[in-house]
Each structure stands twice: as structure tokens, then as C-alpha cells.
C-alpha positions as CSV (number, residue, x, y, z in Angstrom):
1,X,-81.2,20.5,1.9
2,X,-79.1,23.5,1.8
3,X,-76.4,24.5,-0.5
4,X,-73.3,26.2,-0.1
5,X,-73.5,30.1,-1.1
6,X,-71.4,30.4,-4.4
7,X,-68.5,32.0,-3.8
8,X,-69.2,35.8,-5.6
9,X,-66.8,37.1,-7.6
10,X,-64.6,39.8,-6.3
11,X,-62.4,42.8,-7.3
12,X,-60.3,42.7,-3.9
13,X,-58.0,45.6,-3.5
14,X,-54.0,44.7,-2.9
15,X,-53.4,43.9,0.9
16,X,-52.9,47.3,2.9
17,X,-52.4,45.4,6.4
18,X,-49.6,42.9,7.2
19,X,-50.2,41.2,10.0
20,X,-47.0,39.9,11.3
21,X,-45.4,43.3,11.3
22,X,-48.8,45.8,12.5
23,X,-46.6,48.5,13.7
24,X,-44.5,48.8,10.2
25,X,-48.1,48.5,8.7
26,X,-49.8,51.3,10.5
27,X,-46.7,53.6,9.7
28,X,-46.6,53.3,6.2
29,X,-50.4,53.9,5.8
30,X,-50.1,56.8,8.7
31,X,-46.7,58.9,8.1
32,X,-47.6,60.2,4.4
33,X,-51.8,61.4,6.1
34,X,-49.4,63.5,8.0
35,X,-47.3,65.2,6.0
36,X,-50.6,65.6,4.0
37,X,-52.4,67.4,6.7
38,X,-49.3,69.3,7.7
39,X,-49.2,70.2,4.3
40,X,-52.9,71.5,4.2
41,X,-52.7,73.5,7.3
42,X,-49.5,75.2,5.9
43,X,-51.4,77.3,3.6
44,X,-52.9,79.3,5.7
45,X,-49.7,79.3,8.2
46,X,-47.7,80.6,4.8
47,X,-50.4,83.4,4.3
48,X,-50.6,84.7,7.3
49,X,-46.4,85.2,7.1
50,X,-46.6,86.4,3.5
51,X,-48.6,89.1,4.6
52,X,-47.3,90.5,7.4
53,X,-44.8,93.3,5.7
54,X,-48.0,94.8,4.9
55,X,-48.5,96.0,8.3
56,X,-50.1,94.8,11.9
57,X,-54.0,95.7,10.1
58,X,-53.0,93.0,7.1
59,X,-51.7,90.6,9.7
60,X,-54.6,90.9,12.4
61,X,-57.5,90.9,9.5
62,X,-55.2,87.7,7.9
63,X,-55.5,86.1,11.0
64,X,-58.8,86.5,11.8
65,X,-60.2,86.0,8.9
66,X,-58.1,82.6,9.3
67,X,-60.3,81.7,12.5
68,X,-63.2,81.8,10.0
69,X,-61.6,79.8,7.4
70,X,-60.8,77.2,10.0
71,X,-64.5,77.2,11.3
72,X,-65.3,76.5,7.7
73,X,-63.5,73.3,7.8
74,X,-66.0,71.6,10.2
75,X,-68.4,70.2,7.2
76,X,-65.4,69.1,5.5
77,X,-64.4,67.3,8.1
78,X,-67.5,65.5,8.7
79,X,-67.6,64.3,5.0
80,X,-64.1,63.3,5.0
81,X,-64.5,61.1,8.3
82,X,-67.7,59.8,6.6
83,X,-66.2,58.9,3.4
84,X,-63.3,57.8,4.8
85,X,-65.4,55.0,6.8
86,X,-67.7,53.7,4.0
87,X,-64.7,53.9,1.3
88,X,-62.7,51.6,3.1
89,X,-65.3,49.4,4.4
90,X,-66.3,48.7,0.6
91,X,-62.5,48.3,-0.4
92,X,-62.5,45.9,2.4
93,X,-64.8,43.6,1.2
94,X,-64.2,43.9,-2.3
95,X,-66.4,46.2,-3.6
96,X,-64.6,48.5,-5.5
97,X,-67.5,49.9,-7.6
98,X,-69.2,50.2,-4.6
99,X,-66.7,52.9,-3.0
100,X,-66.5,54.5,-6.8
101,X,-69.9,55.7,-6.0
102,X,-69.1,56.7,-2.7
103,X,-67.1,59.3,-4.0
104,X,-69.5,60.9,-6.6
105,X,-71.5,61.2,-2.9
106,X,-68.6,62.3,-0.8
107,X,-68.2,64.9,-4.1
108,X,-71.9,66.1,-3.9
109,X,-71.9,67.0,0.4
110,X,-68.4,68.0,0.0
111,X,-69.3,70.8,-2.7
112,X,-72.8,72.0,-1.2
113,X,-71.2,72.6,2.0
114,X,-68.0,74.7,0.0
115,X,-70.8,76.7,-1.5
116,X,-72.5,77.3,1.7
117,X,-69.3,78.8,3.4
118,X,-68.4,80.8,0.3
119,X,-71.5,82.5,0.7
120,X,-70.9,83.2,4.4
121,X,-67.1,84.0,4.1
122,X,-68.2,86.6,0.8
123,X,-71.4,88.3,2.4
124,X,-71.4,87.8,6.5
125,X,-67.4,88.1,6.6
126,X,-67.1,91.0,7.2
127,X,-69.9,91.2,10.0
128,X,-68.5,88.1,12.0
129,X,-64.6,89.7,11.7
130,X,-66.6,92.8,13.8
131,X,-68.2,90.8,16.2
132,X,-64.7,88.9,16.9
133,X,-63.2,92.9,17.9
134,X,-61.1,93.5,14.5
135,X,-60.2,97.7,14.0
136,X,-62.1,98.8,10.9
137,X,-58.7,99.0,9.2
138,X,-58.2,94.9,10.0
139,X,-61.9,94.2,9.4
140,X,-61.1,95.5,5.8
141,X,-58.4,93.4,5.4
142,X,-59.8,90.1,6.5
143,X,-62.8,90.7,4.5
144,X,-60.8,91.0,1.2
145,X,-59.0,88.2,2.2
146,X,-61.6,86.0,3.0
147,X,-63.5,87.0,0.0
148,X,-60.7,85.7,-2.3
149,X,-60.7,82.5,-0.4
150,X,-64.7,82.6,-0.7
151,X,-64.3,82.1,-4.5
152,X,-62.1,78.8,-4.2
153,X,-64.1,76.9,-1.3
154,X,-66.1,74.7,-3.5
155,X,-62.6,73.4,-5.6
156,X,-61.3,73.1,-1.8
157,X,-64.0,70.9,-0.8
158,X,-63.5,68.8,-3.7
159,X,-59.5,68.2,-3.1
160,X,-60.5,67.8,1.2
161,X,-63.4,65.1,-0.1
162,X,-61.3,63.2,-3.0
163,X,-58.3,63.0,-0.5
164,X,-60.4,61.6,2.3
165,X,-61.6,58.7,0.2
166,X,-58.2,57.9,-1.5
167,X,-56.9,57.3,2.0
168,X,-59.9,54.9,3.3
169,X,-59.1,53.3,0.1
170,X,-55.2,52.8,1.4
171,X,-53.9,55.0,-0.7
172,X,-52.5,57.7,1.2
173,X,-49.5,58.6,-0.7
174,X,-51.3,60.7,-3.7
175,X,-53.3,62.6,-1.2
176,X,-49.6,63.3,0.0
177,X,-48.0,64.1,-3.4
178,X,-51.0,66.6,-4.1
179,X,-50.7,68.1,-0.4
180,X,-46.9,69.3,-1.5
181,X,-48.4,70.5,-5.1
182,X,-50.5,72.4,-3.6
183,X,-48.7,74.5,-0.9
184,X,-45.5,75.3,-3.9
185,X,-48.3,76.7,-5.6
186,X,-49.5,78.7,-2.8
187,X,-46.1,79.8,-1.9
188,X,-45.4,81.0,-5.9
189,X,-49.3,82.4,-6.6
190,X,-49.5,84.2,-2.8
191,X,-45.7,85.6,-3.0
192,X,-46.4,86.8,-6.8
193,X,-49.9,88.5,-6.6
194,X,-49.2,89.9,-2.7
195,X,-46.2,92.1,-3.7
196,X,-46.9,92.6,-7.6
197,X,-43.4,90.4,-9.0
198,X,-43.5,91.0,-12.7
199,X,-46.0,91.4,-15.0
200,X,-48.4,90.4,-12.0
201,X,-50.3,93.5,-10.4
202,X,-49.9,93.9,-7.0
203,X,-52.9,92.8,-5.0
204,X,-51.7,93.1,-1.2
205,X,-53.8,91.1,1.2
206,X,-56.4,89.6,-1.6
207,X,-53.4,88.1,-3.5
208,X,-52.9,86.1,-0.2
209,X,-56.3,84.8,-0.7
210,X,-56.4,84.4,-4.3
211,X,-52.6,81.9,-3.8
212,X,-55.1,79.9,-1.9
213,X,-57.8,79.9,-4.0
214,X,-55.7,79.2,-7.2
215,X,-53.8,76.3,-5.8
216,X,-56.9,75.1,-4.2
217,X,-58.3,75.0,-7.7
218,X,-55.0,72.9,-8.8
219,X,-55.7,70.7,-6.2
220,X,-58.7,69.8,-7.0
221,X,-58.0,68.8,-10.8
222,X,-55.3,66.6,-9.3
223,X,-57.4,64.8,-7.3
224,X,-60.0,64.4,-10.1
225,X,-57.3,63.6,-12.1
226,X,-55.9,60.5,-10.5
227,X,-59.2,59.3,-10.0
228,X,-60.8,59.3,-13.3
229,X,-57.0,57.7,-14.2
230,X,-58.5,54.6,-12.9
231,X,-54.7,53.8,-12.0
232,X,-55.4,53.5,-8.2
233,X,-57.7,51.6,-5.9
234,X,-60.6,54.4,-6.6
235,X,-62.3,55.3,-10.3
236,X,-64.3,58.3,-11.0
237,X,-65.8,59.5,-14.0
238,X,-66.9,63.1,-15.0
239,X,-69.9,61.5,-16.3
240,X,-70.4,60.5,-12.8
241,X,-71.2,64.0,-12.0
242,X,-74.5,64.2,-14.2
243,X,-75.7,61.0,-12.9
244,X,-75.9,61.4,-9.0
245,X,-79.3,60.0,-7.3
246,X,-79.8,61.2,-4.3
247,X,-82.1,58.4,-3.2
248,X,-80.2,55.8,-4.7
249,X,-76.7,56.9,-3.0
250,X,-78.5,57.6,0.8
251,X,-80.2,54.2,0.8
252,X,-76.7,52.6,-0.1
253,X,-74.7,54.5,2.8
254,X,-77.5,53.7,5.4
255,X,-77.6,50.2,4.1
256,X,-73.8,50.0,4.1
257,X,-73.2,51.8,6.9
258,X,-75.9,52.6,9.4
259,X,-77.2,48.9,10.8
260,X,-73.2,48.2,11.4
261,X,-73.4,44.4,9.6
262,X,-70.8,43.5,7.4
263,X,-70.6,44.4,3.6
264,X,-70.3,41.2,2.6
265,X,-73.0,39.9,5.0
266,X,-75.3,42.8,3.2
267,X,-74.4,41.8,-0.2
268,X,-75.8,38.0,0.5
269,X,-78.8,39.1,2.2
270,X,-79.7,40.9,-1.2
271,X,-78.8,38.2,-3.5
272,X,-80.7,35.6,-1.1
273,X,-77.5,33.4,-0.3
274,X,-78.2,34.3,3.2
């Protein structure tokens, strides 16, 4: 005799998908993931302009020194696709603690690979700018600049990691909000620091790397701010950050995501109702 599988409780996020009207749907979750990742590829865009009364050396080490920035995105990326995936596919079946902890792990890659590419951008920056051609006077620049950025790639990996997994969690209008934040602060810190506007001292091309390291910095306490507000469809505590298992959070993405089943086909499997 076999008995029907008690219906588990579940803490099911608001509906993100209408189904009658797909199209208006898809735009409202997609236009503000746009203006957030216009917004994120701004600040480099605004550097590169802030610095160029300095003179073509500033520019061309500015703009190098951008190609190597841009390179260091490629680990980010891969954790933000990654967490984007197993957030929402624990949203989708109602497991919101479940995609809680899938931050703290999103949090954990996110930073080791920040501090990975500060390393390189601070010590092997100024060798790579040589291989790519730059003058010795550009090649100075782009290693001052890329140092100042060096300093604020973990708190940028951070913002690019949180952001990711508020939007497979459907909520991709805070990501959007903190996008803007972050590039006025860019524009005010870069502008201020580059040309030395009141009491600030005037830093040239490293004040172009420090605007983006500061508001980097802003960014990421936003993003750890709305999430440890436990006002939106994702939670995170600082506690969380002293109590990361390594073993515990790899078995739960492979479980979750690498044999391609269902969440909620998983989660009967383990209590026996299936």
C-alpha cells in the first residue's frame, strides 16, 4: 500500500513569470539587468575619458591597463552565471534557505578569484602592459592605474557575485539601483582625486583607479546591505561568513545542480517520499 507524499512545507518566492503575457514578463525581469550591466561597464568607459587631459601616455596606459581589467572579469563571470543558475533553481522550488547558502558560496569563489587578479594586476601589471607594446611612459601609467584598481578587486567581486544571485532570485531591480550608485560615485571620487578639486590632493592617473576602487567598495556594502536586510527574496548574514564548509556547500551544488533532476525531486529522494 503506498501513501501519498505529504505535501512539504514551502517558502515559495512571489511569482516572477506571467504566463499569459511572456513577452511583458521577460522585459520587466530583463530591461533593469541592462541598465545594470551598462552601468558596470561605464566605469571604466568614464575613466578612460576622465583621464585623457592628462596626455596620450595617461590615455594609452588607461586603456591598456583596461584590456587587463576586462580579462580579469572572466572568473567573475563564471561565478555569476553559476550562481545565477543554482539561485534561481532553488527560488524556483521554494527553497529559499537553500539559495541563502548559495550565496555565502557564490561570496567565497567570487572573492578568491578578486584576490587572485589583485595580485596579478599589483605585481605582473606592469610586465603584461609591456608585452601588449605600451611606451615606457604609458606602461607607467597603466601600472599605477591598475594598481589602484588591484586594491578594490576583492570588494568588486563581492558587488559582481551578490548582484548575480539577486537577479536569479528575480530581483533584478536592486542590482540596478546599486549599478547607478556606483558609477555617481565613480564619476565624483575619479573627477575629485584625478585633478586634485579641493582639499583632495591631486593624484592624476591613480585617482582614476582609486574612483573605481572606492565606489567598488560602496558597492559592495550595498549589496551586503540589502541582503542581510532580509527584505528581498535573498538573506545573508555576516555570520554566514565565519561559517562556510567547503564540503558541505560543493556536495549541495553538485547535488543541486550537476545530475540535472529537479530540486524538488532531490529534496524527496532525501526525505524517502520518493
Amino acid at each position: 500500500m503506498s501513501a501519498e507524499a505529504p505535501e512539504a512545507p514551502s517558502s515559495r518566492s512571489p511569482e516572477l513569470i506571467d504566463e499569459s503575457n511572456l513577452l511583458g514578463s521577460v522585459i520587466r525581469l530583463a530591461w533593469p539587468v541592462v541598465v545594470q550591466q551598462v552601468s558596470f561597464s561605464m566605469v571604466q568607459l568614464v575613466d578612460t575619458a576622465l583621464v585623457g587631459h592628462l596626455g596620450e601616455d595617461s590615455l594609452a596606459g588607461v586603456r591598456l591597463a583596461g584590456q587587463l581589467f576586462w580579462f580579469s572579469q572572466t572568473g567573475l563571470v563564471a561565478v555569476g552565471v553559476g550562481a545565477t543558475a543554482i539561485v534561481a533553481r532553488a527560488v524556483g522550488a521554494g527553497e529559499g534557505d537553500r539559495a541563502s547558502s548559495y550565496v555565502q558560496t557564490g561570496f567565497v569563489l567570487a572573492v578568491a578569484w578578486g584576490i587572485l587578479m589583485a595580485l596579478m594586476m599589483w605585481f605582473g601589471g606592469e610586465a603584461w602592459l609591456g608585452i601588449m607594446g605600451a611606451e615606457p611612459e604609458a606602461q607607467a601609467a597603466g601600472t599605477e592605474y591598475l594598481r589602484a584598481l588591484a586594491i578594490g578587486m576583492p570588494f568588486l567581486a563581492i558587488l559582481f557575485a551578490g548582484n548575480a544571485a539577486q537577479q536569479g532570485a528575480g530581483d533584478t531591480r536592486s542590482p540596478m539601483a546599486i549599478g547607478i550608485v556606483v558609477n555617481i560615485v565613480n564619476v565624483i571620487v575619479a573627477y575629485t582625486l584625478i585633478n586634485g578639486t579641493g582639499a583632495a590632493p591631486e593624484l592624476g592617473v591613480t585617482g582614476s583607479g582609486l574612483g573605481a576602487t572606492i565606489s567598488g567598495i560602496v558597492g559592495a556594502a550595498l549589496v551586503l546591505g540589502v541582503l542581510a536586510s532580509g527584505t528581498r527574496a535573498l538573506s545573508w548574514r555576516p555570520a554566514d561568513a565565519l561559517t562556510f564548509d567547503r564540503g558541505v556547500a560543493g556536495r549541495r551544488i553538485e547535488r543541486d545542480a550537476g545530475n540535472g533532476e529537479p530540486l524538488s525531486r532531490l529534496a524527496n529522494h532525501e526525505h524517502g517520499l520518493a
